[in-house]
C-alpha positions in Angstrom: -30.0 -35.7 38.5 -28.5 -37.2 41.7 -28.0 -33.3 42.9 -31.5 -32.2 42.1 -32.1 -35.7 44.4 -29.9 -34.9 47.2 -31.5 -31.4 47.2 -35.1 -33.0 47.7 -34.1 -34.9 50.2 -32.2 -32.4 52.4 -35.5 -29.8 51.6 -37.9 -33.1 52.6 -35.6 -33.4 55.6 -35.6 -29.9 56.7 -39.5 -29.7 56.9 -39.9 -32.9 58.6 -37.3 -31.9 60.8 -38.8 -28.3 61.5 -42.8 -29.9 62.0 -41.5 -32.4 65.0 -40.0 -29.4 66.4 -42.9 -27.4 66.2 -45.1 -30.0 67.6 -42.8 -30.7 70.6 -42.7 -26.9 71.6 -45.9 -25.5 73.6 -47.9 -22.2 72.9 -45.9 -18.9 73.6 -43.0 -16.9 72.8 -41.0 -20.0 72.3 -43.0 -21.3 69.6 -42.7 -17.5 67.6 -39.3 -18.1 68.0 -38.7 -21.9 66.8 -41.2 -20.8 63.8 -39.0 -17.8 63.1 -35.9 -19.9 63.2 -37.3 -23.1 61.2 -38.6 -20.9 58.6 -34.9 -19.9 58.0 -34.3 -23.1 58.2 -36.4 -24.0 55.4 -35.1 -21.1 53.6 -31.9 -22.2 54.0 -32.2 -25.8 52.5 -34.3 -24.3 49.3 -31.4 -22.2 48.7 -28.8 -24.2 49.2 -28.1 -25.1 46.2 -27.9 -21.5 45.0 -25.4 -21.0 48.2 -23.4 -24.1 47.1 -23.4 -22.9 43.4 -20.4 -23.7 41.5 -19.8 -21.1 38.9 -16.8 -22.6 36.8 -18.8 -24.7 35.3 -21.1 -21.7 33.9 -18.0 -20.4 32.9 -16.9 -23.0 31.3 -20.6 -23.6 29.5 -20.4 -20.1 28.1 -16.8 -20.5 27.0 -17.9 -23.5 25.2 -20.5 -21.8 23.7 -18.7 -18.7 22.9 -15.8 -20.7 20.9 -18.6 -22.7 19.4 -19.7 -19.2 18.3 -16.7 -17.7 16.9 -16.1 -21.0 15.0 -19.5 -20.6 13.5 -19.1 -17.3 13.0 -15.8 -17.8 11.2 -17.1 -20.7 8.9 -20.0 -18.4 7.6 -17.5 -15.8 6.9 -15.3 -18.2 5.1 -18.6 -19.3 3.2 -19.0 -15.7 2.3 -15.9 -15.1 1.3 -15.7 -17.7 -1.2 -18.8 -16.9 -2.4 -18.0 -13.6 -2.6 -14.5 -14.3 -4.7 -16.8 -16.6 -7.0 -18.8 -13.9 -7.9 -16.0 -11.6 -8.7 -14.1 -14.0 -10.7 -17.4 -14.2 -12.7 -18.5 -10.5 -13.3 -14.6 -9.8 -14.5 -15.2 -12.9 -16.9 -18.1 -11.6 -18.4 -16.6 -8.8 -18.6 -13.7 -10.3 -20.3 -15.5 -11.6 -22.5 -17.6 -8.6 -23.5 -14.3 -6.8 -24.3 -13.1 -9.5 -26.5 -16.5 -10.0 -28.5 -16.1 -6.2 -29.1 -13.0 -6.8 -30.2 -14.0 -9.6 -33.0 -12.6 -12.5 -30.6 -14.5 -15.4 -29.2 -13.1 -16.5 -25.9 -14.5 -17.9 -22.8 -11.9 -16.5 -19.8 -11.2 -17.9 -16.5 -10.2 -15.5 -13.4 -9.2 -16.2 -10.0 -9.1 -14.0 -7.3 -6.6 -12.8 -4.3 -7.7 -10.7 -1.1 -6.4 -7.9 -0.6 -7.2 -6.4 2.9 -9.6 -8.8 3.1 -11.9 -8.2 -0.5 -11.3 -10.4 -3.1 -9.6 -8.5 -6.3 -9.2 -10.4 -9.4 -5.2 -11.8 -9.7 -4.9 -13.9 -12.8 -6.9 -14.6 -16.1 -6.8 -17.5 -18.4 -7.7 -17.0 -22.0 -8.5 -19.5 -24.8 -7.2 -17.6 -27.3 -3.9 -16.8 -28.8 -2.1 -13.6 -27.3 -4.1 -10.6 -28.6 -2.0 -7.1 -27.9 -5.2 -4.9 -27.6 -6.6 -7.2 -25.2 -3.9 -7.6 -22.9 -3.9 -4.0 -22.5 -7.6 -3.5 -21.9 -7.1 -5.8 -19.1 -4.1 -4.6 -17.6 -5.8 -1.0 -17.4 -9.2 -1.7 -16.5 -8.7 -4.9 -14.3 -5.5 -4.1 -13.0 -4.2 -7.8 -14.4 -0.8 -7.4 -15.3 0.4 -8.8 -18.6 2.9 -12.0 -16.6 -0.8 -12.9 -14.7 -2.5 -13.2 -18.3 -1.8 -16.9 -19.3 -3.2 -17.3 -23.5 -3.8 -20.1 -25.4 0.0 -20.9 -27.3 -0.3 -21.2 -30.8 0.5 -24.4 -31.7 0.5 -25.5 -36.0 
């Protein structure tokens, strides 16, 4: 605020400045001239603080800004991500558990997921029920799970 001040000022200063001079100079030539030279005058002190601009600190706004950006940007992408992985780990429950109901078995899976190249794949399965062979193998061929990353209910008596 104190610039925009100082700029007033000077601009105030530089027009009072440039009417006594035109008021002390008679009729003629000299007066084209002084009103040629005080209107640069004038010029000069509207633009000064366009002449006296300090560009680092737009650079520095717009580097602020831009990190502020990519931060953002980044957060939404981790959002998406997860969401993304949520959904997978889902859809290869259900699916899970479609292949076990047509299988006669009643289970309720859990799957967590792992990026690869940056798109979530499913990685590992929990199952509620006791090892079932048929099963197993339905999910190590159609899910790519293999059998060590399949973690089944123990029998317990």
């Amino acid at each position: 605020m104190s610039d925009i001040r100082t700029w007033l000022v000077g601009l105030f200063a530089a027009a009072a400045a440039v009417s006594v001079l035109y008021s002390l100079i008679p009729q003629g030539k000299l007066l084209v001239i002084a009103r040629c030279s005080g209107g640069l005058v004038l010029l000069l002190a509207l633009l000064r603080p366009a002449l006296h601009w300090d560009s680092h600190i737009w650079e520095n706004s717009f580097r602020r800004w831009q990190d502020e950006m990519d931060m953002a940007t980044l957060q939404m992408q981790g959002a998406e991500e997860n969401r993304l992985s949520s959904i997978i780990a889902d859809r290869t429950a259900a699916y899970i558990q479609e292949k076990a109901e047509a299988m006669g078995l009643a289970c309720h899976p859990a799957v967590s997921t792992t990026l690869r190249q940056g798109v979530p794949f499913p990685d590992r399965v929990w199952l509620d029920v006791p090892f079932h062979g048929p099963l197993s193998d339905c999910i190590k061929t159609d899910l790519d799970i293999p059998q060590e990353r399949q973690i089944w209910r123990e029998d317990t008596p």
